[in-house]
N, CA, C and O atoms as a GROMACS GRO file, in nm:
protein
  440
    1UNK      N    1  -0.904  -1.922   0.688
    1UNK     CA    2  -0.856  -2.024   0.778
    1UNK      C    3  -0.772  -1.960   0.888
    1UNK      O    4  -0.652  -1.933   0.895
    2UNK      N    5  -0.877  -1.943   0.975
    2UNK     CA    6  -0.762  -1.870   1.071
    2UNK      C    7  -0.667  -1.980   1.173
    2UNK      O    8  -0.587  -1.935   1.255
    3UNK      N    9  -0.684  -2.098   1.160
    3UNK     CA   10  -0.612  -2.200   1.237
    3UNK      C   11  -0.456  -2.215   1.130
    3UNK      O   12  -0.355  -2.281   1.153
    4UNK      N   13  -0.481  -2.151   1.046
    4UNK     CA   14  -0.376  -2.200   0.962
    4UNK      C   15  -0.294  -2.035   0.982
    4UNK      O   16  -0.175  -2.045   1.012
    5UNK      N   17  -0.324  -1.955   0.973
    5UNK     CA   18  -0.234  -1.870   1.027
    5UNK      C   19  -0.204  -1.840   1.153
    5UNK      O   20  -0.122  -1.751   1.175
    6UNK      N   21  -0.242  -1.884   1.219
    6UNK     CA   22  -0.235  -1.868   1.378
    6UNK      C   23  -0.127  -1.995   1.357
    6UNK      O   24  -0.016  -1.951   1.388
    7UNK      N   25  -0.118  -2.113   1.323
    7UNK     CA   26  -0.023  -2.233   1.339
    7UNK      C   27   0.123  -2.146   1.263
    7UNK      O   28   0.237  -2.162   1.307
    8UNK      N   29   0.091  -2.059   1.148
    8UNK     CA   30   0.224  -2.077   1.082
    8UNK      C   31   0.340  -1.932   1.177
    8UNK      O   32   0.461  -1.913   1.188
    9UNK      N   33   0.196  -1.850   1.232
    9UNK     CA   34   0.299  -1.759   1.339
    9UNK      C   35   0.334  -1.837   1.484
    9UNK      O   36   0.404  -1.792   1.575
   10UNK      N   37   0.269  -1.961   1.479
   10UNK     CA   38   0.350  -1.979   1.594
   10UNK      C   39   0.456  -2.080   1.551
   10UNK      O   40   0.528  -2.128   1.638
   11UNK      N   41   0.473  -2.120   1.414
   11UNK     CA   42   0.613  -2.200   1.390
   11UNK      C   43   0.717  -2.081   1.345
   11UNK      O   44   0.835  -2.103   1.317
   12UNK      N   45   0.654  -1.947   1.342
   12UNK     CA   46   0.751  -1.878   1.269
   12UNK      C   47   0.863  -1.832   1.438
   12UNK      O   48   0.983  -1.810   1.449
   13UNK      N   49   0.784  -1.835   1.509
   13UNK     CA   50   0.811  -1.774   1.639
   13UNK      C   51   0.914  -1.902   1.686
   13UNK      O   52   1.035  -1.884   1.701
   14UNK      N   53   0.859  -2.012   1.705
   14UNK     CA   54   0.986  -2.091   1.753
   14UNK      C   55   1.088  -2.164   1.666
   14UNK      O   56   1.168  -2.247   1.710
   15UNK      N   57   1.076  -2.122   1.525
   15UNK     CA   58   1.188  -2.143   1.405
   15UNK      C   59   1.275  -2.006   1.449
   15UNK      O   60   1.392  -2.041   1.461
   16UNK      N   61   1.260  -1.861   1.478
   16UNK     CA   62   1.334  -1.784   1.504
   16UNK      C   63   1.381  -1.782   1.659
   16UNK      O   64   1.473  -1.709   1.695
   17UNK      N   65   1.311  -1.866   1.750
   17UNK     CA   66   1.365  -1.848   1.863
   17UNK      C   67   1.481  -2.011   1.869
   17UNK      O   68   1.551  -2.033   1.968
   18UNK      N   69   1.478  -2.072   1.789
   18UNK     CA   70   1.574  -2.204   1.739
   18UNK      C   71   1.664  -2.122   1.700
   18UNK      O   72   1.773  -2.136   1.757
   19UNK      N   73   1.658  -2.043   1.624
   19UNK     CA   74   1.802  -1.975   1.573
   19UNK      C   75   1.868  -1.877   1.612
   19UNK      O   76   1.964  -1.837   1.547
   20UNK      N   77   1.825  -1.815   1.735
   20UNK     CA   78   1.866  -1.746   1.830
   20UNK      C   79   1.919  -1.870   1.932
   20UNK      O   80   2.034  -1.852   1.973
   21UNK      N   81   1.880  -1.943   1.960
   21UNK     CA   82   1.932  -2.019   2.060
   21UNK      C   83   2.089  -2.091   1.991
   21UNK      O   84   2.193  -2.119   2.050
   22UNK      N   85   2.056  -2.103   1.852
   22UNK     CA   86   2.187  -2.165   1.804
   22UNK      C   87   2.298  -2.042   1.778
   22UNK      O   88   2.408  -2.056   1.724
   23UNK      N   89   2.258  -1.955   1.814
   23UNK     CA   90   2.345  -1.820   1.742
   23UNK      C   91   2.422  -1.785   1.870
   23UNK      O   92   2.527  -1.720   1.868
   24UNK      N   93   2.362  -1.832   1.984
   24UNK     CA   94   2.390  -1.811   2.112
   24UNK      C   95   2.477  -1.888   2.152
   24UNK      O   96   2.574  -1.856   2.220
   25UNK      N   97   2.439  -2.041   2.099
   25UNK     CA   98   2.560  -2.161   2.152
   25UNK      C   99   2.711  -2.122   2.015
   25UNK      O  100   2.830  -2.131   2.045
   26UNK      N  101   2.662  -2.083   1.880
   26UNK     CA  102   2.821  -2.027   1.836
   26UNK      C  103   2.880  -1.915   1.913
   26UNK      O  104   3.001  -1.891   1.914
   27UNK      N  105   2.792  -1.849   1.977
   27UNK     CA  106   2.903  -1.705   2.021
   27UNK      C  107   2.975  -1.744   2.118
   27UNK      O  108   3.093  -1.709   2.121
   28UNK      N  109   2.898  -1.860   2.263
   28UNK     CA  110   2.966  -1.856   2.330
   28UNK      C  111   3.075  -1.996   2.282
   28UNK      O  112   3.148  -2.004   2.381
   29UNK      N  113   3.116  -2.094   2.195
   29UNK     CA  114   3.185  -2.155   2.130
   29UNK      C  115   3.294  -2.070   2.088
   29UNK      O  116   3.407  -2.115   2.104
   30UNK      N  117   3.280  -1.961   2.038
   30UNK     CA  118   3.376  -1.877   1.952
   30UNK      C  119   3.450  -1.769   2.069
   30UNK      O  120   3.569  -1.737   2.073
   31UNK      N  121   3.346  -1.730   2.154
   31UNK     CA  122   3.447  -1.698   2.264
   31UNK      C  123   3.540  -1.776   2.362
   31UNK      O  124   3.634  -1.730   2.427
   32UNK      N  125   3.490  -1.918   2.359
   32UNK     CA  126   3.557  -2.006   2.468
   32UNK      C  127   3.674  -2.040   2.404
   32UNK      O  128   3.774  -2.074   2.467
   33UNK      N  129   3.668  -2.030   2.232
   33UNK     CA  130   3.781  -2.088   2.156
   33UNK      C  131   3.908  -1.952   2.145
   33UNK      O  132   4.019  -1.952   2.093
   34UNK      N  133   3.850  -1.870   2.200
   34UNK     CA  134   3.980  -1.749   2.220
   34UNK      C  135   3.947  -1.640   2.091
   34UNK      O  136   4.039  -1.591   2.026
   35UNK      N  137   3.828  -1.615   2.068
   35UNK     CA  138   3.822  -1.503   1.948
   35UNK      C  139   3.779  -1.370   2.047
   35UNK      O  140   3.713  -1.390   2.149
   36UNK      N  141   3.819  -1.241   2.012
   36UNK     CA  142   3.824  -1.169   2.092
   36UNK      C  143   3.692  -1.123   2.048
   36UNK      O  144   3.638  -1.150   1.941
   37UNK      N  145   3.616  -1.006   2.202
   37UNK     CA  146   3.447  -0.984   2.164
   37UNK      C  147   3.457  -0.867   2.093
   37UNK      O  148   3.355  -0.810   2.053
   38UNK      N  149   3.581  -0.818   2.069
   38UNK     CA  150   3.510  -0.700   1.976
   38UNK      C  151   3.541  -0.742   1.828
   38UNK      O  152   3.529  -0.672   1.728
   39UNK      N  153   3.580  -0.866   1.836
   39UNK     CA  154   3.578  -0.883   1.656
   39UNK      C  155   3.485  -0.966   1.644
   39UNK      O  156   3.450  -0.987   1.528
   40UNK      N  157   3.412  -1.041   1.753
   40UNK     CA  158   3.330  -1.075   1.727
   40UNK      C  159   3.194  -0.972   1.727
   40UNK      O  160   3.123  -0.987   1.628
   41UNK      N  161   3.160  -0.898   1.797
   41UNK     CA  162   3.095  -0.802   1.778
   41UNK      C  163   3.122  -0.707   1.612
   41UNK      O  164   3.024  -0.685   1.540
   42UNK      N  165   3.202  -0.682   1.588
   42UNK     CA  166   3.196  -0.615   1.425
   42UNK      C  167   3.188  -0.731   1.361
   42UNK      O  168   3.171  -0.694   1.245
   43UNK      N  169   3.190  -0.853   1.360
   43UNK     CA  170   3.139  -0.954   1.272
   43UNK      C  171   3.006  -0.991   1.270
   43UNK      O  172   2.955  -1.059   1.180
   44UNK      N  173   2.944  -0.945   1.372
   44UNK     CA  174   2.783  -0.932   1.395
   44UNK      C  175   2.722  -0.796   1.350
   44UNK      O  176   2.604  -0.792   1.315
   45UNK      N  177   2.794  -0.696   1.349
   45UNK     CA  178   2.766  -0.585   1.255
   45UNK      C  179   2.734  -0.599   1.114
   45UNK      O  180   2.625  -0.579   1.059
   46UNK      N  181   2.846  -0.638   1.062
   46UNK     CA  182   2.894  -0.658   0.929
   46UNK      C  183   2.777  -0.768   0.897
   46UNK      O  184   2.695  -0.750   0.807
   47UNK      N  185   2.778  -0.856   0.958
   47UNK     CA  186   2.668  -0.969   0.852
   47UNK      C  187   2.512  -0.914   0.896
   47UNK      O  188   2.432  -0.960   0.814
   48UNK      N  189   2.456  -0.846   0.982
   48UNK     CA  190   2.365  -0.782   0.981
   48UNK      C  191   2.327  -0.673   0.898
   48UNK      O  192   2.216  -0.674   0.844
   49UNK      N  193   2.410  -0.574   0.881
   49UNK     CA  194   2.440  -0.486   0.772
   49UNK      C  195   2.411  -0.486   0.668
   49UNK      O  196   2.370  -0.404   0.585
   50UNK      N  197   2.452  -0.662   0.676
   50UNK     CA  198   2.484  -0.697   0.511
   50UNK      C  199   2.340  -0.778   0.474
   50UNK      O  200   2.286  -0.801   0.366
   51UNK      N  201   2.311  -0.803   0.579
   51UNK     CA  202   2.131  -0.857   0.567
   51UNK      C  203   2.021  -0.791   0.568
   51UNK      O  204   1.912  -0.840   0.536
   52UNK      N  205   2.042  -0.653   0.613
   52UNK     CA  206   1.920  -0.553   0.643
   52UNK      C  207   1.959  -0.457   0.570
   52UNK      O  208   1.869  -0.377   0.546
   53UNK      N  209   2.036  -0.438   0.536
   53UNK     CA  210   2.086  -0.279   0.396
   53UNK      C  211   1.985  -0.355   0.288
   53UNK      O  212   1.889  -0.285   0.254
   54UNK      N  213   1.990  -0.454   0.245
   54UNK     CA  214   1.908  -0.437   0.108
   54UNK      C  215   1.758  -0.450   0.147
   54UNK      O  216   1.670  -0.390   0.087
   55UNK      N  217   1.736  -0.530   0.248
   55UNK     CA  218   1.595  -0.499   0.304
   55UNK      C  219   1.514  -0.350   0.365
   55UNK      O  220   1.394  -0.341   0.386
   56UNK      N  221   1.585  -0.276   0.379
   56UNK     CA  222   1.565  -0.111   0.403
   56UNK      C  223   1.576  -0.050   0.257
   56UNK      O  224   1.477   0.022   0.244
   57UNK      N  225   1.631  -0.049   0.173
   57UNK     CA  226   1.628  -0.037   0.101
   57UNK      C  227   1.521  -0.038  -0.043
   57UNK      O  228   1.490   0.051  -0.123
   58UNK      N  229   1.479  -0.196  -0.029
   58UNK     CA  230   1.406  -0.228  -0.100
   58UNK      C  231   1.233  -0.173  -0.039
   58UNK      O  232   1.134  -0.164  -0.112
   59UNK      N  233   1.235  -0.147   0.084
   59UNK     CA  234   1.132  -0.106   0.135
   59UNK      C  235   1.126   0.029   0.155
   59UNK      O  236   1.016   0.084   0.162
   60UNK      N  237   1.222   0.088   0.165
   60UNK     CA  238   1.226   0.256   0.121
   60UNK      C  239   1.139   0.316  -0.014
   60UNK      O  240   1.058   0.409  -0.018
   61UNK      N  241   1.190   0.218  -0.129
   61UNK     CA  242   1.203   0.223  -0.237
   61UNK      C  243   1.003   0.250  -0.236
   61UNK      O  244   0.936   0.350  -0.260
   62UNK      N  245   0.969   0.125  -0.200
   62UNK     CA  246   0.830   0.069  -0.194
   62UNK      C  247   0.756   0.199  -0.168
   62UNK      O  248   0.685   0.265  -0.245
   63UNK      N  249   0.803   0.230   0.011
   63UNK     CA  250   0.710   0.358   0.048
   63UNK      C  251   0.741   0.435  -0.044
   63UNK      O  252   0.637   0.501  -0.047
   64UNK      N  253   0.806   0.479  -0.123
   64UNK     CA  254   0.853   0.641  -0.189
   64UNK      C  255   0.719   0.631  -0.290
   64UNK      O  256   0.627   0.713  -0.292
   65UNK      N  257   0.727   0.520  -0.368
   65UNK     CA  258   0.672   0.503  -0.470
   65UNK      C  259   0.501   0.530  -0.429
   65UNK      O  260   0.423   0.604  -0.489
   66UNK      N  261   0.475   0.445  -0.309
   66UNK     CA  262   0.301   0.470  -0.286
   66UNK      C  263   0.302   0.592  -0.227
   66UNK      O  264   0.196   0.653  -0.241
   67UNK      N  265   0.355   0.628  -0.188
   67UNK     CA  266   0.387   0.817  -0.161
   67UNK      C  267   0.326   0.875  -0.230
   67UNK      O  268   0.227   0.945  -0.209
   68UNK      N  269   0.434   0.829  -0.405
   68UNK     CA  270   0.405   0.916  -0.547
   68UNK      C  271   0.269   0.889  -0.588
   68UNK      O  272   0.195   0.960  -0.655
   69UNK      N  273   0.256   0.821  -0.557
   69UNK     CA  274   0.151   0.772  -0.603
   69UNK      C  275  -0.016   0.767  -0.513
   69UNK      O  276  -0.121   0.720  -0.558
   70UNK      N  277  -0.001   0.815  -0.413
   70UNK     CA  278  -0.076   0.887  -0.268
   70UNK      C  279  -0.088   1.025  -0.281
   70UNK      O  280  -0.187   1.084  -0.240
   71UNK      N  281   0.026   1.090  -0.346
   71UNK     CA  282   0.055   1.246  -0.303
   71UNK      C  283  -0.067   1.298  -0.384
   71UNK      O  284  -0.048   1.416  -0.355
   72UNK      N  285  -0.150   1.301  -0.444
   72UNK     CA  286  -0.268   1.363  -0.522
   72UNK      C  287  -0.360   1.353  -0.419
   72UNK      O  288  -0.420   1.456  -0.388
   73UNK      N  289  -0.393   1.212  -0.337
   73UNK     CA  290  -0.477   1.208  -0.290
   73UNK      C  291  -0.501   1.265  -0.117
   73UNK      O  292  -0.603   1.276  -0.048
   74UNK      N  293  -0.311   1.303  -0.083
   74UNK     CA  294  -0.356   1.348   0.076
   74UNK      C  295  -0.380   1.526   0.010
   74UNK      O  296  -0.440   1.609   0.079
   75UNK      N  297  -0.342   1.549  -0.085
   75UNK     CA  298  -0.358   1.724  -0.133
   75UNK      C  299  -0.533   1.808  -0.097
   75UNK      O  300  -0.581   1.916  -0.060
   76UNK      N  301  -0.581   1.642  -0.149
   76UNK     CA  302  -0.766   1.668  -0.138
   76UNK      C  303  -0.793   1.648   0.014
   76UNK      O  304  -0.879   1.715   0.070
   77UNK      N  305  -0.729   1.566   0.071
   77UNK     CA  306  -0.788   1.540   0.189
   77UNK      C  307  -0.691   1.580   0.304
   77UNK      O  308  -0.639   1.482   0.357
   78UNK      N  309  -0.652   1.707   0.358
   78UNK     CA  310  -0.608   1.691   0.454
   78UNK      C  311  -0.596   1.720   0.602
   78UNK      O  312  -0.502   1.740   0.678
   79UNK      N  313  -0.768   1.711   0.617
   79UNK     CA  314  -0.772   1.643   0.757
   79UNK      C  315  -0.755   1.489   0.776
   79UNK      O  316  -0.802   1.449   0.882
   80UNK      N  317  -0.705   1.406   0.705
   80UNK     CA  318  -0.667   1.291   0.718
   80UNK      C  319  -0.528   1.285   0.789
   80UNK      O  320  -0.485   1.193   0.858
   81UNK      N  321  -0.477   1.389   0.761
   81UNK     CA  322  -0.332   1.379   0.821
   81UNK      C  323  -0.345   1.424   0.980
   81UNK      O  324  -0.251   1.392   1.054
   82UNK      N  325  -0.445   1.490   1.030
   82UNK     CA  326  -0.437   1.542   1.169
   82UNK      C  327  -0.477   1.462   1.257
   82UNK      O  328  -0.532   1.364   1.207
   83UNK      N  329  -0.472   1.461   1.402
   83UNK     CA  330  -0.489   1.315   1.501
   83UNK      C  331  -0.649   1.316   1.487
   83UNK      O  332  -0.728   1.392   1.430
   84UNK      N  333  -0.662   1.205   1.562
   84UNK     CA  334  -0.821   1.211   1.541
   84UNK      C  335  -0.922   1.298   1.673
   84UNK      O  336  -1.034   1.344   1.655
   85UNK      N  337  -0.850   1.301   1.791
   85UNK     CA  338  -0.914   1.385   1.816
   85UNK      C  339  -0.912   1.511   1.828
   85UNK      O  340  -0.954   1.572   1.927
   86UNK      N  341  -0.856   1.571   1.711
   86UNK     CA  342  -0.825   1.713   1.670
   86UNK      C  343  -0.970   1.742   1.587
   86UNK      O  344  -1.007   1.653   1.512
   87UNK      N  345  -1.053   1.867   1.600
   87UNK     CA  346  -1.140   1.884   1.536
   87UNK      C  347  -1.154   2.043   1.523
   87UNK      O  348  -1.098   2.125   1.596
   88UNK      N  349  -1.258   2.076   1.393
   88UNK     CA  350  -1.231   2.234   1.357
   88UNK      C  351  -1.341   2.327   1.484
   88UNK      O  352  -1.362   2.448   1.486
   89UNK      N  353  -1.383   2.242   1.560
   89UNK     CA  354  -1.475   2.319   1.663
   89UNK      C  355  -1.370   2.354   1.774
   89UNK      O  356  -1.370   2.450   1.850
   90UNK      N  357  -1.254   2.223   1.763
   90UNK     CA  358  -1.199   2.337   1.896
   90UNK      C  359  -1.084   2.437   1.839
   90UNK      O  360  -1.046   2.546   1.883
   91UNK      N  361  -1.052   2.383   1.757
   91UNK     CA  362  -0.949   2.522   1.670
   91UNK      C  363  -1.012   2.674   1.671
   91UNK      O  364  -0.955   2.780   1.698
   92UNK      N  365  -1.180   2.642   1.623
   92UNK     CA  366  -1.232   2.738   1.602
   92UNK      C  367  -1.222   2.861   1.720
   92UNK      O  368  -1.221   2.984   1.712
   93UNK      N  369  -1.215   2.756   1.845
   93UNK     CA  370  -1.293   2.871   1.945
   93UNK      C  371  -1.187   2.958   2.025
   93UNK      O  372  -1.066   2.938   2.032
   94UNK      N  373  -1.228   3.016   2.058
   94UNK     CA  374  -1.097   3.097   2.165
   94UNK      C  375  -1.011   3.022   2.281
   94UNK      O  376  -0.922   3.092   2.330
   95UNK      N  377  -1.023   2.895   2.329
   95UNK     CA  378  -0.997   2.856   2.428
   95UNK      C  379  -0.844   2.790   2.411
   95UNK      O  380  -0.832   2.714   2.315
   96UNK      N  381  -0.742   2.807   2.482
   96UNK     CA  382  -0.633   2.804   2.454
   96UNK      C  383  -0.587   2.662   2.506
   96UNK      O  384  -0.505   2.590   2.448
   97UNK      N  385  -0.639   2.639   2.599
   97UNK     CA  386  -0.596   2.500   2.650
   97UNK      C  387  -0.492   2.512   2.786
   97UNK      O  388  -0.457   2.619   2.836
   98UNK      N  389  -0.448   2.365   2.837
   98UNK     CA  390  -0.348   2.359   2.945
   98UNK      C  391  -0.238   2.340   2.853
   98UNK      O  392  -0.238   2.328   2.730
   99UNK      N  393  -0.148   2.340   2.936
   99UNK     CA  394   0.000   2.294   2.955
   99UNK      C  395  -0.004   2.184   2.876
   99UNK      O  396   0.066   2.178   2.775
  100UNK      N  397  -0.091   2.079   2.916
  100UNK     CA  398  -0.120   1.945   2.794
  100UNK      C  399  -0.111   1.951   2.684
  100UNK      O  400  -0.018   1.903   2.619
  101UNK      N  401  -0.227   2.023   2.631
  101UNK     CA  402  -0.299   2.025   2.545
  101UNK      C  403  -0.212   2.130   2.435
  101UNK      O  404  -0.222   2.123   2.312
  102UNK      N  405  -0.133   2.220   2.504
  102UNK     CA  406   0.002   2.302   2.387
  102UNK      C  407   0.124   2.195   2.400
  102UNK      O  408   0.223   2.229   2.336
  103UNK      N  409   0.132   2.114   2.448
  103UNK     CA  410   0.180   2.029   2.445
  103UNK      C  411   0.194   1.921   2.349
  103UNK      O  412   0.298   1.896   2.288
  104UNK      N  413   0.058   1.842   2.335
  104UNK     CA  414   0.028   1.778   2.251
  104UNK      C  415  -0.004   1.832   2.106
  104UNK      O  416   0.003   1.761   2.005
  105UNK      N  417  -0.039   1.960   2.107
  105UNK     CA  418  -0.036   2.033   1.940
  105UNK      C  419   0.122   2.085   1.906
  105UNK      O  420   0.120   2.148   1.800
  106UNK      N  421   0.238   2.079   1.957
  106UNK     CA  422   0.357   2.123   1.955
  106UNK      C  423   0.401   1.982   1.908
  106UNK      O  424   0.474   1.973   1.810
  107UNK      N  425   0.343   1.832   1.998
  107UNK     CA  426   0.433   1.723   1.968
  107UNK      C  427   0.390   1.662   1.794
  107UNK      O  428   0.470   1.607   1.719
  108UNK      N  429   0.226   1.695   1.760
  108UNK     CA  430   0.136   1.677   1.656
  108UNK      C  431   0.227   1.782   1.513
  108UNK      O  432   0.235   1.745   1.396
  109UNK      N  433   0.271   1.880   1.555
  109UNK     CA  434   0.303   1.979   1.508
  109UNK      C  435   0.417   1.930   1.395
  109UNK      O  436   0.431   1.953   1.274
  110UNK      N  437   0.482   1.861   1.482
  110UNK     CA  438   0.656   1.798   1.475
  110UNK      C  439   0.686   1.656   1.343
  110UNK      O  440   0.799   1.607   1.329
   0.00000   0.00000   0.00000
C-alpha cells in the first residue's frame, strides 16, 4: 500500500513541523517573560542530551552487533568494501592517474 505510507510520512512531517512551531512560540514566551538565553540554551542542551544519549546508544549497540556478526562475511569478500568504480584492471596497469584521481584513492583510502 503505497498510499498508506506516503499518507503516514506526510502526517509524520507536519506532526513534527506542529511541534517545532510550538517549541518556537515557548522560547519566545520564556524569553519575553525575562529568562536569560543562555539558560535557556543549556536547557535545550540538557533535554536533548537527555533524549538522544539513549537513542545513540541503543543504535551503536545494534551496529556493533551486525558488525559481529558481518565480520566473517566482509573477510571473504573484500572487494565489496572498495568504491564501485574502482576495478583490478586499472590497479593492474601502470597508469598513474591525475591530480583527481590520487586524490580520490587518498580520500577512498581514509
Amino acid at each position: 500500500m503505497m498510499g498508506s505510507e506516503s499518507g503516514r510520512a506526510v502526517a509524520a512531517m507536519v506532526s513534527l513541523q506542529l511541534l517545532f512551531s510550538a517549541l518556537q512560540v515557548f522560547i519566545k514566551l520564556a524569553l519575553n517573560d525575562g529568562m536569560d538565553a543562555r539558560v535557556l540554551v543549556a536547557y535545550r542542551f540538557m533535554f536533548a542530551a537527555t533524549f538522544l544519549c539513549p537513542i545513540a546508544f541503543l543504535r551503536e549497540r545494534l551496529a556493533l552487533r551486525l558488525l559481529q556478526l558481518d565480520r566473517s562475511g566482509l573477510a571473504e569478500k573484500p572487494s565489496e568494501l572498495l568504491p564501485p568504480f574502482h576495478n583490478e584492471e586499472t590497479t593492474a596497469s601502470n597508469h598513474e592517474g591525475g591530480a583527481a584521481t590520487i586524490l580520490v584513492r587518498v580520500v577512498w583510502m581514509c
